[in-house]
C-alpha positions as CSV (number, residue, x, y, z in Angstrom):
1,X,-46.9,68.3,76.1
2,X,-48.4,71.4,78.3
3,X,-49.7,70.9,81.6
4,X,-52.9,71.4,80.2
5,X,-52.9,68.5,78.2
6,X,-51.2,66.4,80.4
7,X,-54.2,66.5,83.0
8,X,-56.9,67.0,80.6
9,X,-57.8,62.9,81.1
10,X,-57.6,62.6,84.4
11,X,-60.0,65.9,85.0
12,X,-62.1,64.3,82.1
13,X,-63.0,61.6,84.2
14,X,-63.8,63.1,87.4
15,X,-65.8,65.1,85.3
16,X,-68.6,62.7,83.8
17,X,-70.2,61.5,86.4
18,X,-71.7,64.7,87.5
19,X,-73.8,64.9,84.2
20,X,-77.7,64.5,84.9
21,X,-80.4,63.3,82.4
22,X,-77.6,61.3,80.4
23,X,-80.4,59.0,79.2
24,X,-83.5,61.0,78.1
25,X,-84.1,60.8,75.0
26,X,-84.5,64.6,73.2
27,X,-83.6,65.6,69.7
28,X,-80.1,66.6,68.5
29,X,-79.5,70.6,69.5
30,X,-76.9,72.5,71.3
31,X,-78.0,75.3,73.5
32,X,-75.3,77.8,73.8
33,X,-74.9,81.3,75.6
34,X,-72.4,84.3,74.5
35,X,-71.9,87.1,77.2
36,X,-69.6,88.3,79.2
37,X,-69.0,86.8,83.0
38,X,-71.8,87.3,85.7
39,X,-74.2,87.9,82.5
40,X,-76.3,85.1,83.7
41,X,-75.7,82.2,82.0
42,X,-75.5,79.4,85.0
43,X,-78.5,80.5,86.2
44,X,-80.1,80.4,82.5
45,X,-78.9,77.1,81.6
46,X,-79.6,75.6,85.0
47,X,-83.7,76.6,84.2
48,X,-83.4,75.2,80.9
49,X,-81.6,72.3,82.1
50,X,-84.9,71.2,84.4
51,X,-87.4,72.5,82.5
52,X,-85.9,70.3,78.8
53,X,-84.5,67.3,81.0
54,X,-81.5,68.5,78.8
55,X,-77.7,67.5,79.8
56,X,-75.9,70.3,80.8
57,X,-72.1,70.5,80.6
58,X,-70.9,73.1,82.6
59,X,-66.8,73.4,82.2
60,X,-66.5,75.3,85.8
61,X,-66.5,72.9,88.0
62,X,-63.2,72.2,86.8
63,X,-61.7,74.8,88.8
64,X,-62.8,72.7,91.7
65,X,-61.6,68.8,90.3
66,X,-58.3,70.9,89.5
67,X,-57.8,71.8,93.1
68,X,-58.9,68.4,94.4
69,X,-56.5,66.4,92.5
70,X,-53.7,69.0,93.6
71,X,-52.9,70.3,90.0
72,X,-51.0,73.5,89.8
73,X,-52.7,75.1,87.0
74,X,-53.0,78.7,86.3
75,X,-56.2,80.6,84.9
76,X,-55.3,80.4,81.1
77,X,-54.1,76.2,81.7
78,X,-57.7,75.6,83.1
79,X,-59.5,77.9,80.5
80,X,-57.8,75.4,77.7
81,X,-58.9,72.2,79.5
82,X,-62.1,73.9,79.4
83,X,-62.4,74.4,76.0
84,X,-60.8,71.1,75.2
85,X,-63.2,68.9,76.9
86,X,-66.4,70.5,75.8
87,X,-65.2,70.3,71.8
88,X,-64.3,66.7,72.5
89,X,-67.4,65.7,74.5
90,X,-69.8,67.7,72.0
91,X,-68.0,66.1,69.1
92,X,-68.2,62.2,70.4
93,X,-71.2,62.3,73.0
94,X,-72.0,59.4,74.0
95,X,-75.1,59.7,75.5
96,X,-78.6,59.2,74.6
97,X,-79.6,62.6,75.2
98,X,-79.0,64.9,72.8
99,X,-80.4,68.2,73.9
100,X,-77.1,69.5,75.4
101,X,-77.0,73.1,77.3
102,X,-73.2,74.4,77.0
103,X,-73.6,76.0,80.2
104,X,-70.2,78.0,79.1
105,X,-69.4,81.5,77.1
106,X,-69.2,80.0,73.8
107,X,-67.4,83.8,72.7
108,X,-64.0,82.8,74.0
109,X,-64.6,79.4,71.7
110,X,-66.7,80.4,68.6
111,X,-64.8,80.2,65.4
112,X,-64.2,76.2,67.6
113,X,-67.4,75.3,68.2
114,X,-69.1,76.4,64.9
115,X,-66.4,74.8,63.1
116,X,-67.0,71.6,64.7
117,X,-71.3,72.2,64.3
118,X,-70.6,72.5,60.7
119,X,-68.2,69.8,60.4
120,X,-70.3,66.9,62.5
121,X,-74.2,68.6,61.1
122,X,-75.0,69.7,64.4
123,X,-78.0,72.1,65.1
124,X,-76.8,74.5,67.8
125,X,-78.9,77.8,69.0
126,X,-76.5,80.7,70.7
127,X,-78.6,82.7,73.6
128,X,-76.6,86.2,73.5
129,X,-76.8,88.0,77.0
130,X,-75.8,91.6,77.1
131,X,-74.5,93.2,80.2
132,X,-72.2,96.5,81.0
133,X,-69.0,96.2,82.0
134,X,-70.6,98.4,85.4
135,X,-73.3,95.5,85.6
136,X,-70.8,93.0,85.6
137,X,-68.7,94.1,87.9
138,X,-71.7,95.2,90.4
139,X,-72.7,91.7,90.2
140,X,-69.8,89.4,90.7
141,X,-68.2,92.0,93.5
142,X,-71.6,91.3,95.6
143,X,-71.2,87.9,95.2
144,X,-67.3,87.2,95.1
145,X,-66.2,90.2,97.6
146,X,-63.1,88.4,98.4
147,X,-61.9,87.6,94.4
148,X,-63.2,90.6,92.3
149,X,-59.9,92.6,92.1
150,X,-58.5,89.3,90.3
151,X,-61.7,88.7,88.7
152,X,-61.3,92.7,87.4
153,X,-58.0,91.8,85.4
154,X,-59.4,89.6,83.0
155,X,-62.7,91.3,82.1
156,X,-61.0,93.6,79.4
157,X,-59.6,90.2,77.7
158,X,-63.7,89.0,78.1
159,X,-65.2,92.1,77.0
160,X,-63.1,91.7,74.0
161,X,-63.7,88.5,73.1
162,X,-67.4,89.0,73.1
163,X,-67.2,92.2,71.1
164,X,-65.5,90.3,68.5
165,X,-67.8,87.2,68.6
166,X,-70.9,90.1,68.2
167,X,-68.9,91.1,64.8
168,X,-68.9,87.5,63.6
169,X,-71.7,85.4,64.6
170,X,-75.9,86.3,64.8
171,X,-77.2,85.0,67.4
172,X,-80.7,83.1,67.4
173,X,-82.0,85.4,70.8
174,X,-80.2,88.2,72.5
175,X,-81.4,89.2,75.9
176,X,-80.9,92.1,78.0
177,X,-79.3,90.4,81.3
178,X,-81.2,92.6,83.8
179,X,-84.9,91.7,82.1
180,X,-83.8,88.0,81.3
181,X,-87.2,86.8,79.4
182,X,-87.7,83.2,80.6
183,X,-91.1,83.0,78.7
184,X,-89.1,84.5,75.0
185,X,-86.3,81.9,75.0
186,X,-88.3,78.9,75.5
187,X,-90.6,80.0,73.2
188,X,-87.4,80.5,70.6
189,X,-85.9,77.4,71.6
190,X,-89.5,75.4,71.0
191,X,-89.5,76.9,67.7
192,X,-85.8,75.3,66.6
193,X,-86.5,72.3,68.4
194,X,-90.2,71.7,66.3
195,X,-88.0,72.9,63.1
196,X,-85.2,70.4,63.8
197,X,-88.2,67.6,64.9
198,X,-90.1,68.5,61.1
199,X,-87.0,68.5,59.3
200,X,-86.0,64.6,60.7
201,X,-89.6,63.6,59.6
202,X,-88.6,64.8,56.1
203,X,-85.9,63.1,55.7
204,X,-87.6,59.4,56.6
């Protein structure tokens, strides 16, 4: 067993309780972004979290549950609990609410999480953010001027990863990340969720 596995329960359940609107009530849809980091997705899915009343996983805070329970775990280790514990939450949610925002770059997991939409008939809508490599690193140097350098050395890897997920997968909306449309992708995600809201009336 890797180290990542090892600690994936105990981060799992520091984890849950810092999920909001657990118990509202909202159709079944998964609100996902693609882009590479400092793109915008946080702030994005922190709006749409408010404005839908939608629960909003957002693997990152790991990085800080992993440091509090004095787990040695490099970049890659935490990148796989990551990954891990959104598959296994979005597959077995237990919740009411089920108008989840993966508040998470769904690139570095697509193949993943589409399998696992197929496979369990979920509806899921990606949000794909584009932002250059320049932008990117303009952005996250102003606000991480201590942690860019390392930040730096995994952007390749990212850019990557996204350029192969643009290959594979169409995305329902794709904004540019310095003219984010607020207005466009609720009026996109209103659209799927009215869709998804006709098509459970059919079926009864």
């Amino acid at each position: 067993m890797n180290i990542a596995e090892k600690d994936f329960e105990k981060i799992t359940k520091k984890l849950i309780p810092n999920l909001l609107n657990i118990n509202n009530k909202n159709s079944q849809l998964i609100i996902t972004f693609a882009g590479i980091p400092s793109s915008g997705k946080t702030t994005i899915a922190k709006r749409l979290e408010k404005k839908y009343k939608a629960l909003r996983i957002n693997g990152d805070i790991i990085y800080d549950i992993a440091e509090e329970l004095g787990l040695a775990l490099d970049y890659w280790d935490l990148e796989r609990i990551k990954r891990n514990y959104v598959l296994a939450f979005l597959e077995s949610n237990p919740f009411k609410n089920k108008l989840i925002i993966l508040d998470k770059g769904m690139d570095r997991m697509y193949k993943d999480f589409i399998n696992l939409c197929k496979r369990n008939k979920l509806n899921y809508f990606i949000i794909s953010l584009s932002l250059s490599k320049k932008d990117a690193i303009k952005r996250f140097k102003k606000r991480n001027p201590k942690t860019w350098k390392t930040w730096l050395t995994k952007l390749g890897r990212w850019s990557k990863e996204n350029t192969q997920f643009k290959r594979d997968v169409s995305s329902n909306i794709v904004i540019d990340a310095n003219k984010i449309n607020y207005k466009e992708i609720c009026k996109e995600i209103n659209k799927e969720l009215e869709k998804i809201k006709n098509e459970s009336k059919a079926r009864t």
